[in-house]
C-alpha positions as CSV (number, residue, x, y, z in Angstrom):
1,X,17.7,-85.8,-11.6
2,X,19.6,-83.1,-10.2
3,X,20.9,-81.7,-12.9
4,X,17.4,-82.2,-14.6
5,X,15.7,-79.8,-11.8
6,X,18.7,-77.2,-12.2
7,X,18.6,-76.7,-15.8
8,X,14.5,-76.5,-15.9
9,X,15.3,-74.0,-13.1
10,X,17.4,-72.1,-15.6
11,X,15.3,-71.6,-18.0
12,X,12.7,-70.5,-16.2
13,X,14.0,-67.7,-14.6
14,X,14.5,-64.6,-16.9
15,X,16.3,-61.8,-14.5
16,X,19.5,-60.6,-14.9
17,X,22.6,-62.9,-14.3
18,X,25.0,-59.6,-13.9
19,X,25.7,-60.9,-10.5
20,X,25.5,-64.4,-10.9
21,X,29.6,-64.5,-9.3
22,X,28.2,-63.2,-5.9
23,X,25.4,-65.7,-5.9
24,X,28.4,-68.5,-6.4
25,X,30.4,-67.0,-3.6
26,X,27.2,-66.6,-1.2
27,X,26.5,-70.0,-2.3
28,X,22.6,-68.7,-3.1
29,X,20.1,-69.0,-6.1
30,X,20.4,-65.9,-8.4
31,X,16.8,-65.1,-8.6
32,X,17.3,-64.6,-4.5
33,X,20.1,-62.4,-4.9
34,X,18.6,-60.1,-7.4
35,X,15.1,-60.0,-5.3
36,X,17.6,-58.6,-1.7
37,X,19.5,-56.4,-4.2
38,X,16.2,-54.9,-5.9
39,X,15.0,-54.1,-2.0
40,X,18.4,-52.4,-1.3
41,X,17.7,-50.5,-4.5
42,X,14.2,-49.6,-3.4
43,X,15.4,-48.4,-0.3
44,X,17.8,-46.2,-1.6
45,X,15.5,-44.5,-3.8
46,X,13.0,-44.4,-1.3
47,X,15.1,-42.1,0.4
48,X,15.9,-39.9,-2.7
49,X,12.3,-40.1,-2.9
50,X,11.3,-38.4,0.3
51,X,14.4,-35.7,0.5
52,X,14.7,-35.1,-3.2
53,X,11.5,-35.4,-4.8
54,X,9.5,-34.3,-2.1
55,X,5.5,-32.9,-2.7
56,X,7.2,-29.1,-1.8
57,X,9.7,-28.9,-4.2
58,X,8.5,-31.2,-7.3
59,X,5.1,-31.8,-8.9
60,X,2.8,-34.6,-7.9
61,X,3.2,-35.9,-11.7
62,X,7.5,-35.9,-11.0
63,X,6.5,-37.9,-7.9
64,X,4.2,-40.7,-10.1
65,X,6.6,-40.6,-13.2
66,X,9.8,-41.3,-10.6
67,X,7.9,-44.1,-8.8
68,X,6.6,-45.8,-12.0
69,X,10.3,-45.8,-14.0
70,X,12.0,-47.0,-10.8
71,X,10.3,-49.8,-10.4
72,X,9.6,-50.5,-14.1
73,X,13.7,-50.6,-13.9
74,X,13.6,-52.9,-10.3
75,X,11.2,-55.2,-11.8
76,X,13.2,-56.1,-15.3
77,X,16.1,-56.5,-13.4
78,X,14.7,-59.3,-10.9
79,X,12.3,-60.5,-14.1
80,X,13.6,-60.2,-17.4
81,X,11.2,-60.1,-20.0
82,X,8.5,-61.6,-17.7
83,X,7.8,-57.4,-17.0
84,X,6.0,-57.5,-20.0
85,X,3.3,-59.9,-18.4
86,X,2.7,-57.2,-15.5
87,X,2.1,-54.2,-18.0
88,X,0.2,-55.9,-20.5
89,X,-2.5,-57.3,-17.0
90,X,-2.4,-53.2,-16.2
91,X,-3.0,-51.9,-19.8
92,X,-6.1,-54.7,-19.5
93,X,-7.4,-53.1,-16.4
94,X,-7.2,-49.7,-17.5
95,X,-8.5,-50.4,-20.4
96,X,-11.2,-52.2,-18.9
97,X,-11.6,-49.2,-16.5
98,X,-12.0,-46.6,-19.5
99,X,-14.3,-49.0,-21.7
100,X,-16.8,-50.5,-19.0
101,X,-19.5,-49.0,-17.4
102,X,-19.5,-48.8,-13.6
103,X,-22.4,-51.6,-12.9
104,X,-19.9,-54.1,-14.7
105,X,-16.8,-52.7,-14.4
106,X,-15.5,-54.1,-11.1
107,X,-17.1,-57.1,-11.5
108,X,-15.6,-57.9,-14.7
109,X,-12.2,-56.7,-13.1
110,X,-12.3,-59.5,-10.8
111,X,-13.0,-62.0,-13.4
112,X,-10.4,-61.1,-16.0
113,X,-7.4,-60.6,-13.3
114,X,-8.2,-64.0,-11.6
115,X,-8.5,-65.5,-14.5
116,X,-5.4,-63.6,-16.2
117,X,-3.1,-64.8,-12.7
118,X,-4.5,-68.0,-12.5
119,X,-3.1,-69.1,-16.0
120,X,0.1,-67.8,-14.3
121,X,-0.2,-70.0,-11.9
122,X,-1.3,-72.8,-13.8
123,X,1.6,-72.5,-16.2
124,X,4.1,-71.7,-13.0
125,X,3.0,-74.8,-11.5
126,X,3.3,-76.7,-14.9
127,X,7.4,-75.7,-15.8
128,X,8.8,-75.0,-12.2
129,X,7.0,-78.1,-10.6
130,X,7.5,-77.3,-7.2
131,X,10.9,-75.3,-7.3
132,X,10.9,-72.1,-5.7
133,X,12.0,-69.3,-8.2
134,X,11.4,-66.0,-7.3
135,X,9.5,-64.9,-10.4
136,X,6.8,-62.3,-11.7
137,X,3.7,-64.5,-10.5
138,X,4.4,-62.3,-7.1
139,X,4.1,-59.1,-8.7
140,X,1.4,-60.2,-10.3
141,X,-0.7,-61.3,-7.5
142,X,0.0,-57.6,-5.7
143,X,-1.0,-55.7,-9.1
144,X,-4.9,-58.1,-8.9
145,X,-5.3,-56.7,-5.9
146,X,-4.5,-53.3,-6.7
147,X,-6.7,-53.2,-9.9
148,X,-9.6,-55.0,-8.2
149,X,-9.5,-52.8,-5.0
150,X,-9.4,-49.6,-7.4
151,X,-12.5,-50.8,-9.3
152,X,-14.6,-51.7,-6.2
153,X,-13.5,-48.3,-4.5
154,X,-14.4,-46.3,-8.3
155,X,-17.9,-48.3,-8.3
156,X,-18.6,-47.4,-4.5
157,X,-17.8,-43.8,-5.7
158,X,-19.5,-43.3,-9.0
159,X,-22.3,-45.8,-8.9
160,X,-24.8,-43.2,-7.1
161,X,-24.3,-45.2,-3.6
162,X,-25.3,-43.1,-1.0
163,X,-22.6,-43.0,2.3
164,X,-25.0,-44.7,4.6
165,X,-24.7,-47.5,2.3
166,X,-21.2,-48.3,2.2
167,X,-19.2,-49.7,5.0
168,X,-16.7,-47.5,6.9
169,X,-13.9,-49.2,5.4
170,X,-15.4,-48.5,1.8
171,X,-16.3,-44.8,2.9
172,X,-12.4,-44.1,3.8
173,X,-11.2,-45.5,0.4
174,X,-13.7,-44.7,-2.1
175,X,-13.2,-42.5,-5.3
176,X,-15.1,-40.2,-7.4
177,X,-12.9,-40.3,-10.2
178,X,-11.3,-42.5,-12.3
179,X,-7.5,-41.7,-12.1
180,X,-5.2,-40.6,-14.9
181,X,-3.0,-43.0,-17.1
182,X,0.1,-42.1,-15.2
183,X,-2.1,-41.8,-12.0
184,X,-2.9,-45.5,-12.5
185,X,0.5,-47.0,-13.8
186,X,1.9,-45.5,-11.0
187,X,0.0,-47.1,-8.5
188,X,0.6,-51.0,-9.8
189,X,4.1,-50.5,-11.0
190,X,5.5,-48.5,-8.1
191,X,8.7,-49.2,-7.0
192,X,7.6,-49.4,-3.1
193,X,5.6,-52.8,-3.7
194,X,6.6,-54.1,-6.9
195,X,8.7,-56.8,-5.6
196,X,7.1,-57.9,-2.7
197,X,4.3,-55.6,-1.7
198,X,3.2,-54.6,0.6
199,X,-0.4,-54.0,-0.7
200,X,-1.5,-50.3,-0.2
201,X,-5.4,-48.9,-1.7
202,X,-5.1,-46.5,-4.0
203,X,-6.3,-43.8,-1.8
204,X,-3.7,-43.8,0.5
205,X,-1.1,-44.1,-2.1
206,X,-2.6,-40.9,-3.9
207,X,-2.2,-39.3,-0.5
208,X,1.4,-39.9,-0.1
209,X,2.5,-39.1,-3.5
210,X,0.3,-35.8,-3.0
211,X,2.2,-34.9,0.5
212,X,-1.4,-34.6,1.9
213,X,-1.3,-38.2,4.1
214,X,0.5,-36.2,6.6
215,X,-2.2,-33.7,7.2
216,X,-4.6,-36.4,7.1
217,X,-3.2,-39.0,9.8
218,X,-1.8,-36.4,11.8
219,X,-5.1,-35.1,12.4
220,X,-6.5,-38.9,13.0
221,X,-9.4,-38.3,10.6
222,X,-10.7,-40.8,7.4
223,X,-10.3,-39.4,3.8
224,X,-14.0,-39.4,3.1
225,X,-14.4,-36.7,6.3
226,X,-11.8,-34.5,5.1
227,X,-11.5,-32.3,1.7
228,X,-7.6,-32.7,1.3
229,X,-8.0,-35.1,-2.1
230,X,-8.6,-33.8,-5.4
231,X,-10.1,-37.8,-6.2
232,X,-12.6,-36.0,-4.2
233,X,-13.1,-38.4,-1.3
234,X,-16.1,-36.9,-0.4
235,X,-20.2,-38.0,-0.8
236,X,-21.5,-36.1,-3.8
237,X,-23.3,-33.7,-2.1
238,X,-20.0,-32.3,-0.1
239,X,-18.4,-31.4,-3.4
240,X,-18.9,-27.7,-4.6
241,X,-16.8,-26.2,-7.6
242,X,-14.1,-24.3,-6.6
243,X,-13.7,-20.9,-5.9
244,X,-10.3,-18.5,-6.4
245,X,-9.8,-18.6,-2.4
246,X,-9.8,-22.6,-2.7
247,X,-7.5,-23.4,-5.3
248,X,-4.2,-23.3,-3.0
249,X,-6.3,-25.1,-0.2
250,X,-4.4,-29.1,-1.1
251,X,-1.2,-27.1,-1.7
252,X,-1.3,-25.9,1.6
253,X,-2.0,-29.6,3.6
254,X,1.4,-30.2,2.1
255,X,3.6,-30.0,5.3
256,X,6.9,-29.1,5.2
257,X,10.2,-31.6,5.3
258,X,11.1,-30.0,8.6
259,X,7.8,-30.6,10.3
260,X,7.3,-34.3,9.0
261,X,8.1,-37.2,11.4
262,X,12.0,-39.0,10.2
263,X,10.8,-42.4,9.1
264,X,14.5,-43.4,8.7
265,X,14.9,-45.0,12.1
266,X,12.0,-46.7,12.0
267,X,12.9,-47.9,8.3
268,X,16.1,-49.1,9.1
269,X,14.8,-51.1,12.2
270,X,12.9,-53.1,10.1
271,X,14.9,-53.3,7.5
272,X,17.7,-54.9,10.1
273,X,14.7,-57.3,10.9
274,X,14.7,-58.5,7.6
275,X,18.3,-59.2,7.9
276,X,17.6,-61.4,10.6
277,X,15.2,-63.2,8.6
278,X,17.0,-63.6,5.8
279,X,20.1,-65.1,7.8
280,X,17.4,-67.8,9.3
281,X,16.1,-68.0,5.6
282,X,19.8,-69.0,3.8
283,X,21.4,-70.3,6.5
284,X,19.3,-72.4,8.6
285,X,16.2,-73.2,6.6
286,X,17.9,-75.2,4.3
287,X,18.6,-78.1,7.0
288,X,15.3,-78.5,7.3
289,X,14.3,-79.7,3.7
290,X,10.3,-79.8,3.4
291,X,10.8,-83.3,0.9
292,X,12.6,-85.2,4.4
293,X,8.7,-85.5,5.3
294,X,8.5,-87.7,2.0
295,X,11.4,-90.0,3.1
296,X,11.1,-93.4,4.8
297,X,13.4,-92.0,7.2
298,X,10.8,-89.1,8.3
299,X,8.4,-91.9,9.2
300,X,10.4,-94.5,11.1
301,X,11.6,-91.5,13.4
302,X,10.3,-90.8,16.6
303,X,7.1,-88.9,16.9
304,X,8.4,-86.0,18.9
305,X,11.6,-85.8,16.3
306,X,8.1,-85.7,13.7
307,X,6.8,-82.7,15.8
308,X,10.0,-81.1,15.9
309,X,10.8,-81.5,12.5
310,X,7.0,-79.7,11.1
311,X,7.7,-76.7,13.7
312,X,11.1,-76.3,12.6
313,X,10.5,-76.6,8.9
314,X,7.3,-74.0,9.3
315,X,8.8,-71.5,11.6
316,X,12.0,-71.3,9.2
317,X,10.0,-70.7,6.2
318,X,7.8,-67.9,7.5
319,X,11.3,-65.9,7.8
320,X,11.3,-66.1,3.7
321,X,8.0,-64.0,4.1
322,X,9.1,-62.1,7.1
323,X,12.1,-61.0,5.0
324,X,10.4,-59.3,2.0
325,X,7.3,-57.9,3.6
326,X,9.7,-56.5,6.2
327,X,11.7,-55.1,3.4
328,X,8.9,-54.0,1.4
329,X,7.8,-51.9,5.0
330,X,11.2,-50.6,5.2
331,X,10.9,-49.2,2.0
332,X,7.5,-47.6,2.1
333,X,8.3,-45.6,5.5
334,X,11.9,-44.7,3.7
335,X,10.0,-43.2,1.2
336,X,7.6,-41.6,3.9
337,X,4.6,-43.9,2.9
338,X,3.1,-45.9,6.0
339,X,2.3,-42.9,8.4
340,X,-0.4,-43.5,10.8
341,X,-0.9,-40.2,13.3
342,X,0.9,-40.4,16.2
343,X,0.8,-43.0,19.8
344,X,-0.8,-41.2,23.1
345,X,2.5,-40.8,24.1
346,X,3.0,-38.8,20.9
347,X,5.3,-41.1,19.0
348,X,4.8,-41.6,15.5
349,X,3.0,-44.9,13.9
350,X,4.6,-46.4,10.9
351,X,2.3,-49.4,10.3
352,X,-0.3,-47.9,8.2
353,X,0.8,-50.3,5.5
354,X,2.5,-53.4,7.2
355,X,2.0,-56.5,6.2
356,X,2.8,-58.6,9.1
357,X,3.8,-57.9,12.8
358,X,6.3,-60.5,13.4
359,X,5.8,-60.7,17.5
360,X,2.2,-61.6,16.9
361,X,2.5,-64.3,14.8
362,X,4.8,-66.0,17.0
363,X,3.7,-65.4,20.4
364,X,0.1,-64.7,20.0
365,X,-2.4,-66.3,23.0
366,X,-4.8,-67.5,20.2
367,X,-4.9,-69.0,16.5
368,X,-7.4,-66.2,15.6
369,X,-5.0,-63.1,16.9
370,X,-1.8,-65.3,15.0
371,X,-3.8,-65.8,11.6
372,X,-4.6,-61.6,11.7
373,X,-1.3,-60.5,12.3
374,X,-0.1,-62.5,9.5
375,X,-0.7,-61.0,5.9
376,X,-3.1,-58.2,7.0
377,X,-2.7,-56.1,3.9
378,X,-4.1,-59.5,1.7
379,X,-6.6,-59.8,4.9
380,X,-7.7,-55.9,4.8
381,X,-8.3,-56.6,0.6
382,X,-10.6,-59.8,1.4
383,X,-12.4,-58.3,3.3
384,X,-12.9,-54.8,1.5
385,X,-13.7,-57.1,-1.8
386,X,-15.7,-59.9,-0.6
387,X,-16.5,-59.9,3.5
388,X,-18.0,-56.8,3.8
389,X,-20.3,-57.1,0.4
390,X,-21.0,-60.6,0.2
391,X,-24.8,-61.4,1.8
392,X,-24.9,-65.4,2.6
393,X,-21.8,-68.2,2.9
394,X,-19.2,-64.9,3.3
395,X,-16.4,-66.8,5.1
396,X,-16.9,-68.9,2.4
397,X,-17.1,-66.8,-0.4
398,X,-14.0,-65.1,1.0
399,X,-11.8,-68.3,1.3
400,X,-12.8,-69.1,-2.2
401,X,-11.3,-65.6,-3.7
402,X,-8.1,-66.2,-1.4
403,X,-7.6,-69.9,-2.8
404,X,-8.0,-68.5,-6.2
405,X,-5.8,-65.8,-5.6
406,X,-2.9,-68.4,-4.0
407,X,-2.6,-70.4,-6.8
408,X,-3.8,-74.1,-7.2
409,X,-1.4,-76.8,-5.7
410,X,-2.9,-79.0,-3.5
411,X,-1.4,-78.1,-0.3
412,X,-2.5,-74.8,-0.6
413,X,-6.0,-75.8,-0.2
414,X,-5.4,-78.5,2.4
415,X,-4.1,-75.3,4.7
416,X,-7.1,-73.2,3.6
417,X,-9.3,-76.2,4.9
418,X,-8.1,-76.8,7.7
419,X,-6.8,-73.2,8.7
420,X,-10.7,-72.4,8.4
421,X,-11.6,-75.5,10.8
422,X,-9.1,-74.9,13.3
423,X,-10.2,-71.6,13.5
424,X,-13.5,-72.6,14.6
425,X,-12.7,-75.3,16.9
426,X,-10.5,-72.3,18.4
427,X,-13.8,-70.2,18.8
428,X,-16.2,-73.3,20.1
429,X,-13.3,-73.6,22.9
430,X,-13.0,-69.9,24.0
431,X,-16.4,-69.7,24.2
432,X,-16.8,-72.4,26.6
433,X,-13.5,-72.8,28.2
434,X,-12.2,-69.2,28.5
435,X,-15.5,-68.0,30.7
436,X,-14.4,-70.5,33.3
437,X,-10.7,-69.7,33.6
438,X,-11.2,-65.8,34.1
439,X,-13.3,-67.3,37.7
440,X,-10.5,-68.7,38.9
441,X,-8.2,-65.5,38.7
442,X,-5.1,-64.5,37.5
443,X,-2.8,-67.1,38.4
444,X,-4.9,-69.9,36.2
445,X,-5.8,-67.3,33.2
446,X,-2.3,-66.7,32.7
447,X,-1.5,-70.9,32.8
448,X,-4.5,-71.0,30.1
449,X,-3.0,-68.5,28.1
450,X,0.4,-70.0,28.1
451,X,-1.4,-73.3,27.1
452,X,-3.4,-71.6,24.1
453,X,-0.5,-69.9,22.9
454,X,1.4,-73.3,23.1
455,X,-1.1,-75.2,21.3
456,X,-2.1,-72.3,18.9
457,X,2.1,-72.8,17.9
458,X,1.4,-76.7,17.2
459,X,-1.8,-76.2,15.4
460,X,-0.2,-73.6,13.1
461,X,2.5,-75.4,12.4
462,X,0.1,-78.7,11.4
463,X,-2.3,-76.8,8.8
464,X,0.5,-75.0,7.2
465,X,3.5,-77.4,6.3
466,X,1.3,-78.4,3.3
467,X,1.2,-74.9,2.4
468,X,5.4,-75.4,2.0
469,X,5.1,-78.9,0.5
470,X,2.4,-78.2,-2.2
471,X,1.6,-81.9,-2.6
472,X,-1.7,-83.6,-2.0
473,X,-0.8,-87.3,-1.4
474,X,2.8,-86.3,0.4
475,X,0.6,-84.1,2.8
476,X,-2.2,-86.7,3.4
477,X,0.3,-88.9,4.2
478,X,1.8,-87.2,6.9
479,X,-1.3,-86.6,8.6
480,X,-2.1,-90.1,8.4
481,X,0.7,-90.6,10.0
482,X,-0.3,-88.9,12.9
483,X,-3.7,-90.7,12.7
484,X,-5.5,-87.5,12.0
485,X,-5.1,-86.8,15.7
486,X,-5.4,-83.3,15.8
487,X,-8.5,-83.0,13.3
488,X,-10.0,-86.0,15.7
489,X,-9.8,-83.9,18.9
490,X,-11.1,-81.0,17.0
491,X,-14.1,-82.6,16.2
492,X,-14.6,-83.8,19.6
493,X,-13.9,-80.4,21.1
494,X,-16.9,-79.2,18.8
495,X,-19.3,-81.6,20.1
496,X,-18.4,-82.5,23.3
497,X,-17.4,-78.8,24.5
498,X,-21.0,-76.9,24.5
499,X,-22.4,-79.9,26.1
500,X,-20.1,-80.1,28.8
501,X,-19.3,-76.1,29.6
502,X,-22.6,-74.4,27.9
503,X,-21.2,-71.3,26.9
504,X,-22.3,-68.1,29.3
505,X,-25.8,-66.6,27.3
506,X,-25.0,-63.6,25.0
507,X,-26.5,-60.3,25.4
508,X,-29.7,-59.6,23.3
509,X,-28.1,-56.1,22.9
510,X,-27.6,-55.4,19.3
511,X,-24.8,-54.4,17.9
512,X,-23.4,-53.5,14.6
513,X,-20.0,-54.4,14.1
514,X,-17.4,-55.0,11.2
515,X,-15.0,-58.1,12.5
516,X,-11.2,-57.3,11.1
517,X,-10.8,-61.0,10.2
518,X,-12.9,-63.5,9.3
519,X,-13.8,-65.1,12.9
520,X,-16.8,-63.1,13.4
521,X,-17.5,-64.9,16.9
522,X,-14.7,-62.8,17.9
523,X,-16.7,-60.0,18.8
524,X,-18.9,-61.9,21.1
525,X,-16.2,-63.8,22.5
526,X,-15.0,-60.7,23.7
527,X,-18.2,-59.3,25.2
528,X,-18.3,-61.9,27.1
529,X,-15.1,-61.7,28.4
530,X,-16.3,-58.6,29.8
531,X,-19.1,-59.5,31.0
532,X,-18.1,-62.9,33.2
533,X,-14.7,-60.1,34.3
């Protein structure tokens, strides 16, 4: 059976085998070797990118041309021949972007990537059957997102939408014109995100290969409220043609080397996170084999060996994520993308396009702060594509597009299920609870909070092993195991909990806001707060 599983894993992996003898002697899976050695590439180029190629000395079409090859190169290294799958899903979209008109075009976008990625997945799930290969369905899944984002942010800009009536998340990153062919291969193929991501909007992409993100962040402005972009992020009737004085007026937001923030500290840091995380990922993740929970011996063990075993096995396989987002950050601030202005203390940001901030999601006080620090460039895309345009059923609606987006085994929608109830039963239980704590002082809030960042720990690691073990009846079974226990005190937390400890009344004061996750009793939850403090 063994031997069965290795040889369909052979031949479904296409990358190179040039360093199949290191793999042997580390004692690792090829396709993992070649996806760490592809980062270490990236990140070396990134920083030929920044002193080398830099917006003074080299056009901005060097700068896309460079960025595109690279990670052309990168990606048939790690992939093979499966490349060809990501260019022919960009030719589609541009295509599609040339030949529709803008009151269909981002619509049918949407339809034809999903649809294009889920037969990926589909026919991933179908060969590889639960073996974890490293293969272009990744890639993939960052290039939808891309080419949806960039069609939703052309329609917001060339539809005739006024600016009062986009959101000021689709203000900052729409576009009033369609990008060139290079433009536009560059930005899905780059070699910053091609691996792993992170995911970046085309806007702030054009900025950094411009040199003009700098100027922008710096002075801790949005693109649509500053002329520095020639994709003319600004409303229609802001642009005027240009005159002789103007034409220099991008070239001169390009700042100079010398007067740019380093980013290589900060790179390196993370990049020496990633390390970390990938020594958890090969050598300790593996003694904690997601199938044990399929074993008899997994259910005649004792229940707190049970509980151990889930947080183990969930904790460990975050650092797989941890390592390539971290790495995909790493290179992206190499490279001098992932500028955000500057602290009050006048310290530069990097985290303009990180994916994940590690300390959160593993220390957080509440499920709702863990679930946002995890994944927040796929969160920011949700909710510029679906939260924020959607009328009725939006959480809904927005789930939907993520589950689609995942892939379809089982276990991926058992987590999405149950991530989505948790996350209520979270909200009906700092609505009621949290109002009473803060009475008591400081001493108690601070035992409350170490007991909700306790429990949001257990509940994480209880809606997302299936996630890890794909399987439907394997899953079901372990929570039958457990006699639904948490799902059962959930429920009664919902019913029980407003009857018990009525909530404090809300304010009748009105006020528009735009929640950065999908918990949009957040907001409320934190007016009150205020208001019993």
């Amino acid at each position: 059976m063994a031997s069965e599983a290795s040889s369909q894993w052979e031949e479904f992996y296409f990358g190179s085998r040039r360093f199949q003898p290191m793999a042997d002697y580390l004692g690792m899976p090829i396709d993992q070797v070649n996806f760490i050695l592809g980062q270490l590439m990236a990140l070396v180029l990134a920083y030929v990118m920044r002193v080398y190629c830099h917006p003074s000395q080299v056009s901005t079409s060097t700068r896309h041309y460079c960025s595109f090859l690279t990670g052309l190169g990168i990606s048939y290294f790690c992939f093979g021949r499966q490349v060809v799958l990501a260019v022919l899903l960009v030719l589609g979209c541009y295509l599609l972007m040339l030949l529709l008109p803008l009151t269909l075009l981002h619509h049918v976008t949407l339809a034809a990537s999903l649809t294009f990625l889920s037969v990926m997945h589909i026919q991933r799930q179908f060969y590889e059957d639960g073996l974890f290969v490293i293969d272009v369905t990744g890639p993939l899944m960052i290039i939808v997102q891309k080419a949806t984002s960039l069609a939703y942010s052309l329609h917001d800009g060339l539809s005739g939408l006024k600016d009062e009536e986009l959101t000021p998340l689709q203000r900052e990153l729409v576009l009033r014109k369609r990008p060139t062919v290079i433009e536009y291969f560059s930005y899905m193929l780059n070699f910053h995100s091609m691996l792993a991501g992170p995911f970046f909007m085309f806007a702030d992409y054009q900025d950094f290969i411009e040199g003009t993100h700098y100027a922008k962040r710096a002075l801790g402005t949005s693109s649509p409220m500053v002329s520095l972009d020639s994709n003319s992020n600004k409303s229609p009737a802001e642009v005027k043609p240009e005159s002789e004085g103007e034409v220099g007026h991008k070239t001169s937001q390009v700042t100079h080397p010398r007067k740019e923030p380093n980013p290589t500290r900060v790179s390196l840091y993370k990049a020496s996170l990633a390390a970390i995380c990938a020594f958890v990922t090969v050598m300790i993740l593996p003694k904690f084999r997601i199938s044990f929970i399929t074993e008899p011996s997994y259910f005649t063990s004792s229940w707190s060996y049970k509980v151990f075993f889930i947080l183990a096995v969930t904790s460990c396989t975050r650092h797989v994520y941890y390592t390539g987002w971290l790495l995909g950050d790493s290179i992206c601030n190499m490279s001098g993308m992932g500028f955000n202005g500057y602290n009050r203390d006048g310290t530069p940001r990097w985290d303009l396009v990180s994916n994940v901030d590690v300390a959160s999601v593993e220390t957080s006080l509440s499920l709702r702060d863990t679930l946002e620090a995890w994944n927040s460039g796929t969160m920011k895309w949700l909710r510029f594509m679906v939260y924020e345009r959607a009328g009725e059923q939006k959480t809904l609606l927005t789930y939907m597009l993520s589950s689609l987006w995942h892939g379809f085994y089982p276990g991926y929608y058992i987590t999405f299920v149950s991530g989505a109830f948790f996350t209520i039963v979270a909200r009906y239980v700092r609505r009621s609870v949290r109002p009473q704590v803060l009475k008591f002082g400081p001493g108690v809030k601070k035992g409350y909070d170490l007991l909700t960042c306790l429990s949001s720990r257990l509940i994480l690691a209880y809606f997302t092993f299936p996630f890890i073990h794909l399987r439907f009846w394997g899953s079901i079974a372990v929570y039958r195991d457990m006699y639904f226990f948490p799902v059962i005190i959930g429920v009664l937390l919902i019913v029980v909990l407003p009857i018990v400890l009525p909530p404090p009344q809300r304010s009748h004061q009105t006020k528009v806001t735009i929640p950065t996750s999908f918990d949009t009793g957040h907001v409320a939850d934190e007016k009150l707060d205020k208001k019993v403090q």
